[in-house]
N, C-alpha and C positions, 0 to 999 in steps of 0.2 A: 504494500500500500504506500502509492504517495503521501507523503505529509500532506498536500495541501487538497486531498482524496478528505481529512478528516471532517470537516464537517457535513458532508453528504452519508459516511460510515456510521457516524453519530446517529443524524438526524434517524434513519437507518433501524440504526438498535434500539434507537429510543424514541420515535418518530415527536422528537423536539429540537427544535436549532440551539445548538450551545451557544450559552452566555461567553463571554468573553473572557471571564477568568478560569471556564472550562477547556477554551482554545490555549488561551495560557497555560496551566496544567500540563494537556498535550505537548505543547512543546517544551516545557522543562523537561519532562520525561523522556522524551525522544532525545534530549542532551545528556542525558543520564543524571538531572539532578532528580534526586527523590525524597520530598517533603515527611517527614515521619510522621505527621499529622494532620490534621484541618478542621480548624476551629471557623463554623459559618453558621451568620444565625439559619433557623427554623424557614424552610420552602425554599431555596437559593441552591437546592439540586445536590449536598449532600453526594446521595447514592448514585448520580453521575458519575463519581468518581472510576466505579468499575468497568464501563464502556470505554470512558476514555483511557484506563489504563490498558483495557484489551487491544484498543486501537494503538497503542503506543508500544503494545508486544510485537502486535502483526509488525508494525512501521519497520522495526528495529530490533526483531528475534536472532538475526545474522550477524546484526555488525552491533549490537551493544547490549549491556548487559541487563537487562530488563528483566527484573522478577518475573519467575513461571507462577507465584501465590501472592494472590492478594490478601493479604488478613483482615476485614472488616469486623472493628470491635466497637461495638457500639452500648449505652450504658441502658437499653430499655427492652424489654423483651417484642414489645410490640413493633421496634422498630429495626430486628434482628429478623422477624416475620416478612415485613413491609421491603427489605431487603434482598431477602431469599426470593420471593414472588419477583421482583426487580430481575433477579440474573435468572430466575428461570425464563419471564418474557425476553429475556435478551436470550437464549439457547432457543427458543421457539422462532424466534427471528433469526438465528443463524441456519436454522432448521429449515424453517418456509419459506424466507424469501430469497428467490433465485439472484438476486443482487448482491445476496451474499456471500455466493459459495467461494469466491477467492479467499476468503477471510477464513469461512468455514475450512476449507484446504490446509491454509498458511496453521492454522487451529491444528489440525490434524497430525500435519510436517514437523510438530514441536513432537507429538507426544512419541515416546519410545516402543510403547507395548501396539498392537492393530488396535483399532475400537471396534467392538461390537456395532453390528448394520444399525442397528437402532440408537448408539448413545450419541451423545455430544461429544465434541473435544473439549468443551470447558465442562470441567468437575465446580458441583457447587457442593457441600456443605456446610451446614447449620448447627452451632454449638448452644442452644439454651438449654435450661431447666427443661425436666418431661418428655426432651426429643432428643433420642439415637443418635447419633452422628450416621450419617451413612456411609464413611469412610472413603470417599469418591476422590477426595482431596490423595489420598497419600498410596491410593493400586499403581501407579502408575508414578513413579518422582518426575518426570516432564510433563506431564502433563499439566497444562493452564488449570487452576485451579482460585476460587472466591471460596474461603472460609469466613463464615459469619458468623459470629456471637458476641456473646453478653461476654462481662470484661471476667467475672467469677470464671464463666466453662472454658473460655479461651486460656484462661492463667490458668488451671486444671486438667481441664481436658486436652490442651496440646500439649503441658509441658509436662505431661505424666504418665504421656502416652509412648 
């Protein structure tokens, strides 16, 4: 993917035009700077973050070093849910629209193991209270991966696993 491919890739995954400190983002990353955090009030797009760091894997899988896992640790259960549903519509769009399948491909070309006809190349799981991990994150070590959770399962459940 072109860099300048990113905002039609977005619009895309998430059929919204990115705000401009979302294009910004993208291209930090694609220089290999990577923010350890993001502190943004309430509606201001958040859980964008993981489209556009997908986009910034595709861009730049070859020539830099771009994390295969996103870690999304967020402090609400509700909003660890609201999350999950977020990357699963983004796999449903790498899935059904044919605009996608270069990415869906580029997706594919990272991960080590074949995938099953029917999965995704991006692994998601979810770490709250109540809910299984599905382990989707860690079958596969190349493989694209969005692990979500609350800040308790994450500091427990990855680091004691």
């Amino acid at each position: 993917m072109e860099p300048q491919n990113f905002p039609k890739i977005f619009e895309l995954l998430t059929e919204t035009h990115p705000f401009p400190w979302q294009t910004a983002l993208y291209n930090r990353l694609i220089e290999g700077e990577f923010p350890s955090s993001a502190s943004l009030p309430t509606g201001l797009g958040k859980t964008s973050i993981i489209p556009i760091w997908l986009c910034a894997l595709v861009t730049k899988s070859t020539t830099a070093a771009i994390p295969r896992r996103l870690v999304y640790v967020v402090n609400r259960r509700t909003v660890v849910d609201q999350t999950t549903t977020e990357v699963e519509r983004i796999r449903t769009a790498l899935r059904d629209k044919p605009e996608l399948s270069d990415i869906r491909a580029k997706l594919a070309d990272l991960c080590a193991l074949p995938l099953p006809p029917d999965s995704s190349p991006l692994a998601v799981s979810t770490l709250r209270g109540q809910l299984a991990d599905n382990g989707e994150w860690c079958a596969d070590p190349t493989r694209p991966a969005v692990i979500v959770g609350t800040v308790d399962m994450i500091g427990s459940g990855l680091l004691f696993s």
